[in-house]
Structures are given as structure tokens and as C-alpha cells.
C-alpha positions as CSV (number, residue, x, y, z in Angstrom):
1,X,17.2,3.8,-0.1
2,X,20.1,3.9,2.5
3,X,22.1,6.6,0.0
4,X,18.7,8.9,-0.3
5,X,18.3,8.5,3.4
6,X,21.6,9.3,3.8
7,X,21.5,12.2,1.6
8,X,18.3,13.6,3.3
9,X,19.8,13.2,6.9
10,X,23.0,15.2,5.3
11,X,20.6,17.9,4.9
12,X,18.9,18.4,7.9
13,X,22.2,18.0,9.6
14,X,23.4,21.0,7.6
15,X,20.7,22.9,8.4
16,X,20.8,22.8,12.1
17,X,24.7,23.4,11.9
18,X,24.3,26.4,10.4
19,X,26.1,28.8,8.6
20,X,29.2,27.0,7.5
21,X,32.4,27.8,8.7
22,X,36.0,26.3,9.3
23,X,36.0,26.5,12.8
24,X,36.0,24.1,15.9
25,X,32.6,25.8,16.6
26,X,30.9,24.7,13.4
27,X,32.4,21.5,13.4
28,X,31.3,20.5,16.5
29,X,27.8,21.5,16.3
30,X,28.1,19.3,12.8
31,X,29.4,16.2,14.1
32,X,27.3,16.1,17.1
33,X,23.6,16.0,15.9
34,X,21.8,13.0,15.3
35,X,20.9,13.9,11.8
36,X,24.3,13.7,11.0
37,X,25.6,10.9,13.0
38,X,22.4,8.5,11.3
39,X,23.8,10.4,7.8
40,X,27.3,8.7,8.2
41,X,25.4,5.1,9.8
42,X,23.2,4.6,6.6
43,X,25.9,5.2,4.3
44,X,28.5,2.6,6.3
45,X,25.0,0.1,6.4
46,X,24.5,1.0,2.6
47,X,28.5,0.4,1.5
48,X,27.9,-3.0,3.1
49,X,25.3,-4.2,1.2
50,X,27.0,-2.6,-2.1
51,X,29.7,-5.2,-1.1
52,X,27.0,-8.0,-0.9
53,X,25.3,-6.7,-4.4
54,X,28.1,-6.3,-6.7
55,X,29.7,-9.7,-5.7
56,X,27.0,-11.6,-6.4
57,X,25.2,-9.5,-9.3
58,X,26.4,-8.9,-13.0
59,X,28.3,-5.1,-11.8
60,X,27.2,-4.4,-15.3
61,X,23.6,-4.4,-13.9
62,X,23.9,-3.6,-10.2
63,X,25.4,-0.2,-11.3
64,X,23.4,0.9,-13.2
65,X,20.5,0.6,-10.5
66,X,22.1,3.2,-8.6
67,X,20.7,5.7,-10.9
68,X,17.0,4.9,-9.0
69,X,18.7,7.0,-5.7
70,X,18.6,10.2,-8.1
71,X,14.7,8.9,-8.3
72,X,13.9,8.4,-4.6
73,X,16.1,11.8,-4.3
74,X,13.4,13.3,-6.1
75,X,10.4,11.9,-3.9
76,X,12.3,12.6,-0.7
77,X,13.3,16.6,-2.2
78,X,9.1,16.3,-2.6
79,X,8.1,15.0,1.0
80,X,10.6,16.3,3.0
81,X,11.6,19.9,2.1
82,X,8.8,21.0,0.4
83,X,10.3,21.3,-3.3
84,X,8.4,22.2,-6.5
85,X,9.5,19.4,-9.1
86,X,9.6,21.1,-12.9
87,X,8.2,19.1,-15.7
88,X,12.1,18.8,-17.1
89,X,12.9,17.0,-14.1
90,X,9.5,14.2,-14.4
91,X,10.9,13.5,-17.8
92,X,14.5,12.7,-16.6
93,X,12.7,10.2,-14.2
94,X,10.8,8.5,-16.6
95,X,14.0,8.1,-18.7
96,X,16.5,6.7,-15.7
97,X,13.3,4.5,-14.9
98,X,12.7,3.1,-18.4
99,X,16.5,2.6,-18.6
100,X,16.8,0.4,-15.3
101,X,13.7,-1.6,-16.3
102,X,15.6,-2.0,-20.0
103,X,18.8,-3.2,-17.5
104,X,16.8,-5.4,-15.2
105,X,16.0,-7.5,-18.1
């Protein structure tokens, strides 16, 4: 959840930047909006716990899980910017879903 959250806050960062740019101007605009800032806290809170998880769970199984961000990727892609989801795309779903209940086993 932190990585999707992460990923979403990216986004809307971006957008209020604006057009990108190298310059001091761009840059600036980027790095002080709070989309952007809370992008950069969820993925330092989200390494964290990926340190907890993979030293206390099979790394052959905790990996693997990570595939459910592209999942909640989906929902968020849904909910928060207003994106039509092809069939194509449900399938995939399904699949990385069936695969991580096959791992969690």
C-alpha cells in the first residue's frame, strides 16, 4: 500500500509541477509540494517495513507479494484519475492474484 500510495502521490506531484524541465524553476516547484514531499515519506516508511518483511519471511515468498502493488496500482489508476481499465488488463489481475494466493501457500 505504501509503494501505490507512493506512486499515486508521484503523480499528482507531477502534475502540479508542470511541464517538465531541467531548470531551478521546475525543480523547485517539484520538491516543494506536499504531494511530493508525502511521495518520498511513504516510500522511506515502505523501505522500512521491506527490511522488517524480508528478514523475517521466506524472500522467496515476500517477493513475490510485491506484484499485488501492480494490483492496488490498478484500483488507485480507477479511483483516483479516472482511468478506463481494458478487459486485457482484469485478466492480468486475476493472474498475479491467483499466483500470490498459489505463493501464500
Amino acid at each position: 500500500m505504501l509503494l501505490t500510495g507512493g506512486q499515486v502521490l508521484m503523480k499528482y506531484g507531477l502534475m502540479k509541477a508542470g511541464a517538465f524541465s531541467f531548470t531551478w524553476q521546475y525543480f523547485h516547484r517539484l520538491f516543494f509540494n506536499w504531494q511530493f514531499i508525502s511521495c518520498g515519506l511513504c516510500y522511506g516508511a515502505g523501505s522500512i517495513l521491506w527490511m522488517y518483511i524480508i528478514k523475517h519471511f521466506p524472500f522467496s515468498m515476500a517477493y513475490p507479494m510485491v506484484s499485488l502493488s501492480y494490483v492496488m496500482g490498478m484500483f488507485a489508476a480507477i479511483i483516483f484519475f479516472h482511468e478506463h481499465v481494458p478487459v486485457e488488463r482484469w485478466l492480468g489481475v486475476f493472474l498475479i492474484l491467483t499466483g500470490c494466493v498459489l505463493i501464500a501457500k
